[in-house]
TIBAKOL-711892 format. One record per residue (C-alpha): x, y, z; residue in one letter. Coordinates in steps of 0.2 Angstrom, whole numbers, padded with zeros to 4 digits, always signed. Layout:
<pts>
XYZA
...
</pts>
This chain:
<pts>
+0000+0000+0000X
+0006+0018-0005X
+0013+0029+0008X
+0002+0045+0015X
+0016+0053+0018X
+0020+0064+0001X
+0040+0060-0001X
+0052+0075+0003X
+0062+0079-0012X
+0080+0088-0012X
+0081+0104-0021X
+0091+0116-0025X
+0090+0131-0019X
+0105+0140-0026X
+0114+0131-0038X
+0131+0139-0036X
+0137+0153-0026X
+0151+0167-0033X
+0166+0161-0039X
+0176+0170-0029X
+0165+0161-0013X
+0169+0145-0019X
+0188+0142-0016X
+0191+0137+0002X
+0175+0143+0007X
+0159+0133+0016X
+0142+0137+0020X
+0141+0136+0038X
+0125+0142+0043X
+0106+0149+0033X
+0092+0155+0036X
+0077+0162+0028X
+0063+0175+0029X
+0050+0177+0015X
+0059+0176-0001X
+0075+0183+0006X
+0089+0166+0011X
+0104+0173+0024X
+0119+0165+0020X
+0135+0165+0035X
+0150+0156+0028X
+0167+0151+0036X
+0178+0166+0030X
+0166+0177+0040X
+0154+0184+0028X
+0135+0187+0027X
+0126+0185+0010X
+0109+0189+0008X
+0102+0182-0008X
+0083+0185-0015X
+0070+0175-0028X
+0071+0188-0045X
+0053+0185-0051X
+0057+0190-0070X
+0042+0185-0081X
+0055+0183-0095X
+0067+0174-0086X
+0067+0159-0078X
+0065+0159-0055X
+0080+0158-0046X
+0091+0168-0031X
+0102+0182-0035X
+0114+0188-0023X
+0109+0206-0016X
+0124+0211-0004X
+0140+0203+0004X
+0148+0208+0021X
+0158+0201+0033X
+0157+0201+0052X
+0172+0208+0061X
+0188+0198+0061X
+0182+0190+0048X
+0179+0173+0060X
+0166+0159+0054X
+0149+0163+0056X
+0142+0148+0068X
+0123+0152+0070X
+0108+0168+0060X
+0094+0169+0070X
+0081+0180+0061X
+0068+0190+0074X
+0054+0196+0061X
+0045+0204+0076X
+0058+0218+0079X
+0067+0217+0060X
+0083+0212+0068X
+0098+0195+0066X
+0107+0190+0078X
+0124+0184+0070X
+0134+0173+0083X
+0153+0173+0075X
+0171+0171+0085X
+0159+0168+0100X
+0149+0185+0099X
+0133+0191+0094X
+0131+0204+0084X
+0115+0213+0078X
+0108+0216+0062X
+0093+0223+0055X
+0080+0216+0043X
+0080+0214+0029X
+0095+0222+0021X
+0108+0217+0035X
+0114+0232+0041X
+0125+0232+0058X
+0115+0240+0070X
+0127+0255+0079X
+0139+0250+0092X
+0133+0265+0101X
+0116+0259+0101X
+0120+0240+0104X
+0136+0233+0106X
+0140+0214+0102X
+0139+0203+0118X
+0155+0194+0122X
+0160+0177+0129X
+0145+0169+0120X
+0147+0148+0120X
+0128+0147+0115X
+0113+0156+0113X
+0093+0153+0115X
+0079+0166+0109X
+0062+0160+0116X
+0056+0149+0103X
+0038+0159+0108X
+0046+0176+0104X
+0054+0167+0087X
+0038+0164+0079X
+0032+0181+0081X
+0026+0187+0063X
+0032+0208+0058X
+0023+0220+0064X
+0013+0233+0053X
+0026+0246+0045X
+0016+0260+0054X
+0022+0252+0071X
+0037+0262+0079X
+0051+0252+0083X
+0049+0256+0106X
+0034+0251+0104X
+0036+0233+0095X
+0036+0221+0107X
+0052+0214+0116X
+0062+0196+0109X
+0069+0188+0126X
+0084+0177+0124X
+0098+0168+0136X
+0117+0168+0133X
+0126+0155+0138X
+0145+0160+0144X
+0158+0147+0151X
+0149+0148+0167X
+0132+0156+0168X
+0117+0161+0159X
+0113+0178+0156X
+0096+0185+0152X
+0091+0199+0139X
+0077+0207+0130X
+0081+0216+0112X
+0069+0229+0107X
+0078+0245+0099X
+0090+0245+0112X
+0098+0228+0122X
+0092+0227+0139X
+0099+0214+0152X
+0090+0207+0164X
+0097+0196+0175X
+0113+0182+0177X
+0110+0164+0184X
+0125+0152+0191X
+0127+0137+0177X
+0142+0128+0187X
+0142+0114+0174X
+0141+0128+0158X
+0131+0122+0140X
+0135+0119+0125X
+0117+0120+0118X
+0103+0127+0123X
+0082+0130+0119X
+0071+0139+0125X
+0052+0139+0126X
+0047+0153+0140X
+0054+0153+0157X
+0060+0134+0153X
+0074+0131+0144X
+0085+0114+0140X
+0102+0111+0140X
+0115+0101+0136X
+0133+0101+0144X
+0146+0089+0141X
+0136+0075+0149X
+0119+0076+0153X
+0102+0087+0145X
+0097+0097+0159X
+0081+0108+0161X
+0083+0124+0169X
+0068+0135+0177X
+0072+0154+0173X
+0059+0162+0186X
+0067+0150+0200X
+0084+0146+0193X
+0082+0126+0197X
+0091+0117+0187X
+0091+0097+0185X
+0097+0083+0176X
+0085+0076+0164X
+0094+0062+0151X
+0113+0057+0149X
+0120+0060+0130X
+0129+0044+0132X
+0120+0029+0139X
+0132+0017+0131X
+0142+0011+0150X
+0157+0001+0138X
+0159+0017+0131X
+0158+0030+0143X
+0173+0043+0137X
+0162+0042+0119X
+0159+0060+0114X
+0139+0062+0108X
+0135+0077+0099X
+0120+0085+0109X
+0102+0088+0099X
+0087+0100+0108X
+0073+0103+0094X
+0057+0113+0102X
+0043+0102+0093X
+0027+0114+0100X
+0021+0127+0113X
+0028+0115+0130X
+0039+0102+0124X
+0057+0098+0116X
+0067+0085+0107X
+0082+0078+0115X
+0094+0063+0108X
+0104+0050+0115X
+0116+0039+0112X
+0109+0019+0120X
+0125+0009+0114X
+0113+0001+0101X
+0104+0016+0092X
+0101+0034+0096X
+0085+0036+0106X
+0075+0052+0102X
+0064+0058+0117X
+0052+0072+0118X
+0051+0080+0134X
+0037+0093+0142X
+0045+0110+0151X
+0045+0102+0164X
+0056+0089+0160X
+0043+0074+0160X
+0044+0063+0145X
+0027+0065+0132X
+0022+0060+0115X
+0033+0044+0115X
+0050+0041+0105X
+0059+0040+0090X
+0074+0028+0086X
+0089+0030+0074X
+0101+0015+0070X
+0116+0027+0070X
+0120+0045+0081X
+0114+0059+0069X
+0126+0072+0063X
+0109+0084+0060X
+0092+0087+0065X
+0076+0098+0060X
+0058+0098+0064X
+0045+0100+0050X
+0027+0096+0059X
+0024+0084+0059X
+0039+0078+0051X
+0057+0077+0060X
+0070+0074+0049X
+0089+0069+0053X
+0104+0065+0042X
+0114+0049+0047X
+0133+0048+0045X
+0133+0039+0028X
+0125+0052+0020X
+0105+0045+0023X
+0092+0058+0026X
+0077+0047+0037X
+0060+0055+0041X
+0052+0049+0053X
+0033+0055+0059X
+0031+0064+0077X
+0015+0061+0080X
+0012+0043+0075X
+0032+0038+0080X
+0037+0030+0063X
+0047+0031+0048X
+0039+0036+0034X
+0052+0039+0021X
+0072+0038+0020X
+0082+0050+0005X
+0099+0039+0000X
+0116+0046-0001X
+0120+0057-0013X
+0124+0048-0028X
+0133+0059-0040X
+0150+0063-0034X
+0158+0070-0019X
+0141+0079-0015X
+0140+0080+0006X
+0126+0081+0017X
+0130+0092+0033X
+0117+0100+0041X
+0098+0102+0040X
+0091+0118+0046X
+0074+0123+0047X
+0065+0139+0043X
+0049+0144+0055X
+0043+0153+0039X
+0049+0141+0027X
+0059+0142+0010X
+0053+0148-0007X
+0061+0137-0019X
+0061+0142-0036X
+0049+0136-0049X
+0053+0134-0069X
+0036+0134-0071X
+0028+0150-0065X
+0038+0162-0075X
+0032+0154-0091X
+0013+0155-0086X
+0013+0171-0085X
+0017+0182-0102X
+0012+0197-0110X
-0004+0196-0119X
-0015+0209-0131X
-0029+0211-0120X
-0045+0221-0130X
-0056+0235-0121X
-0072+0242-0125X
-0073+0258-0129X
-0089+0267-0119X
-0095+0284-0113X
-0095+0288-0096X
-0110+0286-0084X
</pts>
């Protein structure tokens, strides 16, 4: 019987970047807004690209400006905040601020970048946010909360026009990944996932990354996904397959679990789909709400092509379309001449 899951497809959203971009260079991180993709690469720069909707030509993304972040240092992670028109850009372990969407660094004298950043969570909440009218004045949108992460604590902000901090909490044991949903946020440190409380600051051991006891010194790469309003996706490693668990704010497991047969090197969320590439290449799809794989995308076939990273878009991609520049032409259209009424 035929699957009723529609299969996902690979496309290709640009099919090649500037030369000049090409030798040496990677893609480290993207995002998207609308039609607009926000490209950071590993020499440092920030290119923002848009679909050129030319009835005579054919759909596709056309570069609009390259920069580069001070130092010139990889660009790690964009995080687009469509509710205030502002990207935070996390490079050479700062965060610098941008606005929407032409990119333009917002003032040091304004805001300055905050340093000693390991990782960074914006309230998944605040994240999906949509833009305000363009008649709202900038005070007056509503504030984006986030946490940094530093080697030893977590420090709390809300961004509006201006950066405001609110408030640091002790994290003895540091993070080197973090969500948040609300006053909740999970994190992962070297060894366990953690839920921390922000209104309390209690924090407590939820799931080890590593479960595998003949193997205790093996390093698991930590996954957190938010997968709705109150609850997250964490990973870990069982000695025999990769157990995907979804866990309230509170830190009690829900929904049920997923299973992978090897540690995933990536992970994204498309309700109700989650999608993770394995190390050979395979992209498996599995289904949240029913707990089951509904489709798995081989390896790249056709040459030294490699998967790295999924990464999804709360708005989602425009992909470019060969079709809808041809349906739409000029055409002699006739009009009846009248007297006026």
């Amino acid at each position: 019987m035929a699957s009723a899951v529609p299969p996902y497809q690979i496309q290709e959203l640009i099919p090649s970047l500037p030369e000049s971009v090409l030798q040496g260079i990677e893609v480290r991180c993207g995002q998207a807004l609308g039609s607009e993709l926000y490209i950071g690469c590993s020499n440092g720069e920030l290119m923002r690209f848009a679909v050129q909707d030319d009835p005579s030509k054919t759909e596709s993304y056309t570069i609009l400006s390259r920069q580069s972040v001070p130092n010139d240092k990889p660009v790690d992670e964009i995080v687009l905040l469509p509710s205030i028109s502002r990207a935070l850009v996390l490079s050479d372990n700062q965060i610098h601020f941008y606005t929407l969407p032409n990119l333009d660094v917002v003032s040091y004298q304004i805001i300055k970048p905050i340093r000693h950043v390991v990782t960074f969570a914006v309230d998944q909440n605040h994240l999906m946010k949509p833009a305000p009218p363009a008649s709202v004045p900038a005070h007056r949108m509503e504030p984006v909360d986030f946490c940094v992460i530093k080697r030893n604590t977590l420090a709390m902000f809300s961004l509006r026009d201006r950066l405001f901090y609110q408030k640091e909490i002790p994290l003895p044991d540091g993070g080197t990944l973090a969500r948040r949903i609300g006053s909740s946020i999970c994190i992962a440190n070297k060894e366990h996932y953690n839920i921390l409380n922000l209104e309390n600051a209690e924090i407590f051991p939820i799931l080890p990354l590593n479960q595998d006891f003949d193997r205790p010194d093996l390093v698991i790469k930590p996954f957190v996904v938010p997968t709705g309003e109150n609850d997250f996706l964490v990973v870990s490693w069982t000695g025999q397959n990769s157990m995907g668990i979804f866990l309230s704010t509170a830190g009690d497991p829900v929904r049920g679990t997923l299973s992978w047969p090897q540690h995933p090197t990536s992970i994204c969320l498309d309700l109700p789909h989650v999608a993770a590439i394995l190390p050979n290449g395979s992209i498996e799809i599995h289904n949240v709400d029913a707990q089951s794989l509904v489709q798995v995308i081989p390896p790249p076939s056709d040459g030294p092509t490699e998967r790295t990273r999924l990464v999804s878009s709360l708005s989602g991609y425009v992909v470019p379309s060969n079709g809808s520049s041809a349906k739409r032409r000029i055409v002699p259209v006739r009009l009846n001449r009248g007297s006026a009424t």
